[in-house]
ZAMARGU-4260 file (C-alpha; in steps of 0.2 Angstrom, whole numbers, plus 5000, padded with zeros to 4 digits):
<rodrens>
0) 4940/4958/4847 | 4948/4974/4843 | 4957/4982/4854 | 4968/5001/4857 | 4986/4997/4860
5) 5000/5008/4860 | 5019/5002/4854 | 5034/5009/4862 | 5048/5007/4853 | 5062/5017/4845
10) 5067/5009/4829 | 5056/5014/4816 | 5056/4998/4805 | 5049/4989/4821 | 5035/5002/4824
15) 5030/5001/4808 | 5030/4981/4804 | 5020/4980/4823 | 5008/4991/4818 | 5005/4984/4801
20) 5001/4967/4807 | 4989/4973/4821 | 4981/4985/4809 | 4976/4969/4799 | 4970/4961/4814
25) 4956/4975/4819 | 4965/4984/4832 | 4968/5004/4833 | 4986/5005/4836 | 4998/5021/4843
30) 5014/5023/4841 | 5029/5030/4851 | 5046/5033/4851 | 5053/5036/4868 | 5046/5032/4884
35) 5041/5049/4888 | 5030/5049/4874 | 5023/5032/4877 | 5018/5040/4894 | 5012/5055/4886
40) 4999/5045/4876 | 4995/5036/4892 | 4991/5050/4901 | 4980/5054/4887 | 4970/5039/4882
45) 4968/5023/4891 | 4974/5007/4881 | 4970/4989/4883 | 4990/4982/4878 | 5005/4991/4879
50) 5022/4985/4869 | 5037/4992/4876 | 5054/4989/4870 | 5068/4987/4886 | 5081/4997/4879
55) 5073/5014/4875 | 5084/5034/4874 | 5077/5038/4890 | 5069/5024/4902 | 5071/5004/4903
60) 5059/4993/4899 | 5057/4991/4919 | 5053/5007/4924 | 5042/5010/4908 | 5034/4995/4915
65) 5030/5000/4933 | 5025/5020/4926 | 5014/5011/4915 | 5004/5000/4930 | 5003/5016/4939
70) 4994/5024/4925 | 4983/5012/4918 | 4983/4997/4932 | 4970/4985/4919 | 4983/4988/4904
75) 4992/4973/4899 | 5013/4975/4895 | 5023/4966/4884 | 5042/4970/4884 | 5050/4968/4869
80) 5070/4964/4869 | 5084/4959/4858 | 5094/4957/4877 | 5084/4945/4883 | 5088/4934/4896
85) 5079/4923/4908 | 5082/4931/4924 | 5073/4947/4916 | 5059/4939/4909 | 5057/4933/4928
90) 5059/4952/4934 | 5047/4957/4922 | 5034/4946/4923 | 5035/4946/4941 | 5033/4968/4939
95) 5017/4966/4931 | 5021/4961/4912 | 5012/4949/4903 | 5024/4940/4895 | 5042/4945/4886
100) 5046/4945/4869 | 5066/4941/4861 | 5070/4952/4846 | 5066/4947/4833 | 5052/4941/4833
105) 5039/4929/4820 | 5024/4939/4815 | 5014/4923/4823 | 5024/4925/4841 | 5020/4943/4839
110) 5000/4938/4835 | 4999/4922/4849 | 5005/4935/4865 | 4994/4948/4858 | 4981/4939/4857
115) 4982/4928/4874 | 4987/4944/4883 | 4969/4952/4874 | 4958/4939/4880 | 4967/4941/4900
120) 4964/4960/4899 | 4946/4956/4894 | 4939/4944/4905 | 4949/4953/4919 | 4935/4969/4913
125) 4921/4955/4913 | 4926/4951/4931 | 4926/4968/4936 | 4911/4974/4928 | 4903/4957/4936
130) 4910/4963/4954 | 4902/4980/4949 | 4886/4975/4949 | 4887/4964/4964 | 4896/4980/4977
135) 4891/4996/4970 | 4909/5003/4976 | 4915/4990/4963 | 4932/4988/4978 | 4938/4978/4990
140) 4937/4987/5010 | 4956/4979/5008 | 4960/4989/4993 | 4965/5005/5000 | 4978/4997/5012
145) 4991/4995/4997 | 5008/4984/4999 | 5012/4967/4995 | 5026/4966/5008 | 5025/4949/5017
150) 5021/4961/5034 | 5006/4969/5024 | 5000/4953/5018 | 4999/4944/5035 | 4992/4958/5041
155) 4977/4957/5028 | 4976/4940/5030 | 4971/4942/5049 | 4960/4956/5045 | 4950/4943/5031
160) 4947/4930/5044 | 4942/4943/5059 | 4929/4954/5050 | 4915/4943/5047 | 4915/4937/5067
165) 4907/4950/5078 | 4922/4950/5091 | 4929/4966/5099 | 4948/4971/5090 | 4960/4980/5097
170) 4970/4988/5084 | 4989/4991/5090 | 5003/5001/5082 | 5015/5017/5080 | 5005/5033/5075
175) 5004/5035/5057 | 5004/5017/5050 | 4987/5014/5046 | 4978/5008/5060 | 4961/5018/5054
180) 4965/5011/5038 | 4963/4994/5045 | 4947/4998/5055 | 4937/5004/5039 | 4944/4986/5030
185) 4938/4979/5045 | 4918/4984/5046 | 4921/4984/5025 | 4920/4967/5028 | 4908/4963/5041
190) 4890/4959/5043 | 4888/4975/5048 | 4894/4984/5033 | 4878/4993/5028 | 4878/5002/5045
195) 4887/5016/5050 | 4906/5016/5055 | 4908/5030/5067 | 4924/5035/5072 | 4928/5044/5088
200) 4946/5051/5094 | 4948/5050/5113 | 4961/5059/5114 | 4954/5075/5105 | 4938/5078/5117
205) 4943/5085/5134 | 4940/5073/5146 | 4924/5084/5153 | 4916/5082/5136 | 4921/5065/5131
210) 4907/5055/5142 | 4893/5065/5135 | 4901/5062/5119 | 4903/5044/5120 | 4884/5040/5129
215) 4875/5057/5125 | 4864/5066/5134 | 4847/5073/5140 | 4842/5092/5140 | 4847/5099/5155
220) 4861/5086/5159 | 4874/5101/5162 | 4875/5119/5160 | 4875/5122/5138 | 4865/5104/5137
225) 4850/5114/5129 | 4843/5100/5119 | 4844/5081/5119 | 4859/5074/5111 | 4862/5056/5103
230) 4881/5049/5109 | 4892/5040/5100 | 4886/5023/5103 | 4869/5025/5099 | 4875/5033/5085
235) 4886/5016/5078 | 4869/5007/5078 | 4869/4993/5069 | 4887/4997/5063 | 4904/4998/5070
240) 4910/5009/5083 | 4929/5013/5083 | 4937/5020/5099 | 4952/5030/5094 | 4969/5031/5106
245) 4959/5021/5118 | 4973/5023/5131 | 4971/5041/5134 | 4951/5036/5142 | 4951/5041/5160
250) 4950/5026/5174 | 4931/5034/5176 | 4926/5031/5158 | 4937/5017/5156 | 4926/5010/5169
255) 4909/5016/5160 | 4914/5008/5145 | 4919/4991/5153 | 4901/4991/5159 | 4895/4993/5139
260) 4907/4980/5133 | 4901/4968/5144 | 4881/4970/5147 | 4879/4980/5131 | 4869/4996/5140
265) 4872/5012/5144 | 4864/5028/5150 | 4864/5044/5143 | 4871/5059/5154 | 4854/5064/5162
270) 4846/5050/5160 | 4839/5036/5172 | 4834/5025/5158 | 4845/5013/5150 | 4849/5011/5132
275) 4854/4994/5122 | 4871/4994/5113 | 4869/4987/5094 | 4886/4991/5088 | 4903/4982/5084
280) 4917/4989/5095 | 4934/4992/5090 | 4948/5002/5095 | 4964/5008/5089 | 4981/5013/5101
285) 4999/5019/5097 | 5002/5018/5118 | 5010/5000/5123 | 4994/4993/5134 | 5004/4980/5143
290) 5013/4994/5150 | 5000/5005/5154 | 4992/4990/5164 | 5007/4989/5175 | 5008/5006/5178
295) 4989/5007/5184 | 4985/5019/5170 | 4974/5006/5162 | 4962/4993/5170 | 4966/4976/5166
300) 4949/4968/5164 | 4946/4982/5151 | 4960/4977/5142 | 4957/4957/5141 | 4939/4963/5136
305) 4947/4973/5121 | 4960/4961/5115 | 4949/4945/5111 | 4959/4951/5094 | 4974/4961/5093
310) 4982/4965/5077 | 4998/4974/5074 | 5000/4986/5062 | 5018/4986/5056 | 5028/5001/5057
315) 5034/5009/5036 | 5054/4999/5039 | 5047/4982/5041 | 5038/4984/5027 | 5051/4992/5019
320) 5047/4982/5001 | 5032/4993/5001 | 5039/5011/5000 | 5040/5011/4980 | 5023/5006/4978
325) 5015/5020/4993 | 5028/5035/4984 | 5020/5029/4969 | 5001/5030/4975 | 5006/5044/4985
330) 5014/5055/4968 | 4997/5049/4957 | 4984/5055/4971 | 4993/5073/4973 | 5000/5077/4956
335) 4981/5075/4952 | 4976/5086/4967 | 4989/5099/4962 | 4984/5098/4941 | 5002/5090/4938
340) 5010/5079/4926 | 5023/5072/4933 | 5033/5056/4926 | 5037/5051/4942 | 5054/5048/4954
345) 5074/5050/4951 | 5083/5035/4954 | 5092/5045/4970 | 5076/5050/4977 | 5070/5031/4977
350) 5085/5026/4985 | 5082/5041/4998 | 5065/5036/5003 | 5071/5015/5005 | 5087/5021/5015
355) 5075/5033/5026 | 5069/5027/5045 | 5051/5036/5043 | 5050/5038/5060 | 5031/5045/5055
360) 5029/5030/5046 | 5015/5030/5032 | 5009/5047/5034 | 5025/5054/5033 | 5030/5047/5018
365) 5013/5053/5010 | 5017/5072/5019 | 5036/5072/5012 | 5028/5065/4993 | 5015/5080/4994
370) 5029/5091/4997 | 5038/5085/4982 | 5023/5087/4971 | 5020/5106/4977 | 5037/5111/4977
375) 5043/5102/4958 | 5042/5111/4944 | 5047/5097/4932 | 5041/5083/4927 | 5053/5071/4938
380) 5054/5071/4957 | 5072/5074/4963 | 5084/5076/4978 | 5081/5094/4981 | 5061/5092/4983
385) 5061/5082/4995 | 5064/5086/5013 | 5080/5087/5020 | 5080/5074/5032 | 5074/5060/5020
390) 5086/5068/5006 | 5103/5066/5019 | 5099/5048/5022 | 5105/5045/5006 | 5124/5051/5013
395) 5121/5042/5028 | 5135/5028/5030 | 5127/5014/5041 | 5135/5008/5055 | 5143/4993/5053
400) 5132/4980/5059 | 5149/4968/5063 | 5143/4952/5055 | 5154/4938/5048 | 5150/4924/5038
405) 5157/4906/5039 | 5156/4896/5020 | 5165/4881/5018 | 5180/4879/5009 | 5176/4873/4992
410) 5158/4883/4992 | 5157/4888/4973 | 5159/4908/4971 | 5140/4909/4965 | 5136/4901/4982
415) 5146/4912/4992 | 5138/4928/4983 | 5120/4922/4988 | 5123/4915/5004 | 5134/4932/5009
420) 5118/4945/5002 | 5104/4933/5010 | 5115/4936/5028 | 5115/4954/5024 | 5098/4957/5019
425) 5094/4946/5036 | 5103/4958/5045 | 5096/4975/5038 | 5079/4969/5039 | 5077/4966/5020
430) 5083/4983/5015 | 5090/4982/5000 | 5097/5000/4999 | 5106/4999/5016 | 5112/4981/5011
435) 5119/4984/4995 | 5129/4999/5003 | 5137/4989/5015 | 5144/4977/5002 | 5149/4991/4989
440) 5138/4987/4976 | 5120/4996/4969 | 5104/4989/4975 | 5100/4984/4953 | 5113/4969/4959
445) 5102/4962/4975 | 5086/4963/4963 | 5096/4955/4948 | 5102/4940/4959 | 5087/4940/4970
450) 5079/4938/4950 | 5090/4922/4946 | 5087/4914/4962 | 5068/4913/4960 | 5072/4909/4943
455) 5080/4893/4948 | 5067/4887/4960 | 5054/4889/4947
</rodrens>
């Protein structure tokens, strides 16, 4: 099986010995001396392997690694070392590389990856093509809600097990998380799939509009009602309904739609003839319900009636493991929009957007990377592009958070290095940024040792 693979590498006598022996074997091979021309030919041309050597002019081997997944995601990586170590083998197989190779290497080491990491990147294809022919979108409904934080993935979990029932979710969360996101993942993924998902923001209609829109209406219902009009709800049929902002309904509507929710009819403005609902109800709110209930703004049966599920969608910080790979997403989707070539993130700007609040959550991180896009005129994003909220809270000193930690006497220093960085991370919620500037040391050192301790338990 030949194959097109590109080697990274900037010592010529390694290019050229590599090439030679996958030459023989069949397979088109490129060649690169830096990183940023290993990109370069990426951008250009897809390949099936890529060989990178960790200690390059310009980039590590890590970063090569993770610019390369965002280019090609169904390329295979091998890094290639002469400081290798265990620990790093761990980081970069668990980055997204295949496997790891220790300079120098035996032609048959260099041929047995090769050749193992070949055969994954194809049956990985066969698989796709296979899912292709099965769902014509050739995607998972869950594929466009991107993070591997533990947050995010007990989220999608939930979301798996609900969608196939035909049970009414209420979808809860801070506004620019994601929460429409999770509604299309939701009828994605249900019986209902081949129907329409129709969407409706509640808070967007005036009130004095927002019946007819919901239920529709008969010509003549009002003044302007010229012609008959199908509402939301008949609209949905057969599919999914999602109710948007639910908490801004009315006491009136919210009333109304109690009545669909539990008898499945409704009447059209003008109309003494009732219609059936066929359609899966959800609905999506940023406003605290619970308290909106106390307060007499929101009727309580219709709540109970909405929440047979609730799922909360986590706010950006306590998925704060996922900012690198949504920046990432973010800086592919618009330098293509905006005809750019753009490598990619400073190390200060990464360090920028994890020690950020994101008060806007998702949407303001995709706002403040679209920014960045437009405004750079390079091929790296840095400090200066990005806006100058998220770019001060680089200099932000955080407040001391006043923690001690007991260790008993005799704990080897190794012990007392975890046990003091697990505390801290506790305390900051996982963020490694602010963590690692409260104990005077860069965040390269919390993913180094967070590295050895998986490493060990493996």
């Amino acid at each position: 099986m030949s194959a097109r693979i590109l080697v990274i590498d900037d010592e010529v006598e390694l290019r050229l010995s590599v090439s030679r022996v996958l030459s023989r074997l069949g397979h088109e091979v490129v060649l690169a001396s830096t990183a940023v021309q290993g990109l370069d030919r990426m951008a250009a041309q897809p390949f099936e392997l890529v060989l990178t050597d960790y200690r390059l002019p310009d980039l590590d081997g890590l970063e090569v690694l993770a610019r390369a997944r965002a280019l090609q995601p169904d390329a295979e990586v091998v890094v290639l070392t002469a400081f290798a170590s265990f620990p790093l083998a761990v980081q970069a197989v668990k980055q997204g590389a295949y496997d790891f190779l220790q300079k120098p290497f035996k032609r048959a080491d260099l041929e047995r990856v090769v050749g193992r990491a070949l055969e994954k990147q194809a049956l990985a294809a066969e698989n796709r093509r296979l899912r292709q022919q099965v769902d014509d979108r050739g995607r998972s409904p869950l594929d466009r809600i991107i993070g591997q934080s533990p947050a995010i993935r007990a989220l999608l979990r939930v979301v798996e097990q609900v969608a196939p029932s035909a049970a009414t979710v209420l979808i809860e969360g801070p506004s620019g998380t994601g929460k429409e996101l999770v509604a299309e993942a939701l009828h994605g993924l249900s019986a209902r799939r081949e129907g329409p998902l129709v969407k409706v923001n509640c808070s967007a209609i005036p009130e004095t509009l927002l019946e007819a829109e919901l239920f529709g209406y008969q010509r003549g219902a009002f003044t302007g009602a010229l012609t008959r009009k199908d509402g939301r709800f008949a609209l949905a049929r057969g599919g999914t309904l999602l109710l948007d902002e639910i908490g801004t309904l009315s006491l009136t509507l919210q009333a109304k739609l109690l009545r669909v929710l539990q008898d499945g009819i409704f009447e059209p403005l003008g109309s003494t003839r009732s219609l059936q609902s066929d359609c899966r109800v959800l609905a999506a709110t940023n406003a605290d319900l619970r308290r909106e209930v106390r307060e007499g703004r929101f009727r309580e049966d219709l709540y109970y009636r909405l929440n047979v599920i609730d799922l909360i969608v986590p706010t950006l910080r306590e998925r704060a493991d996922d900012i690198p790979l949504l920046a990432s997403h973010f800086l592919a989707v618009h330098a293509a929009r905006n005809h750019k070539v753009i490598d990619g993130f400073s190390p200060d700007v990464l360090a920028a957007l994890q020690a950020y609040e994101w008060p806007g959550n998702v949407r303001e991180l995709q706002h403040a990377v679209e920014r960045a896009v437009v405004l750079t005129a390079g091929r790296t994003i840095d400090l200066e592009h990005l806006p100058e909220a998220v770019s001060a809270a680089l200099a932000r000193t955080p407040e001391p958070l006043g923690l001690t930690v007991s260790v008993p006497l005799g704990t080897p220093l190794e012990d007392v290095e975890r046990i003091v960085i697990e505390e801290t991370l506790r305390r900051t919620g996982g963020n490694k940024v602010r963590a690692a500037s409260m104990l005077g040391i860069s965040p390269r050192t919390i993913y180094r040792k967070k590295a050895q301790d998986a490493a060990e338990t493996e």
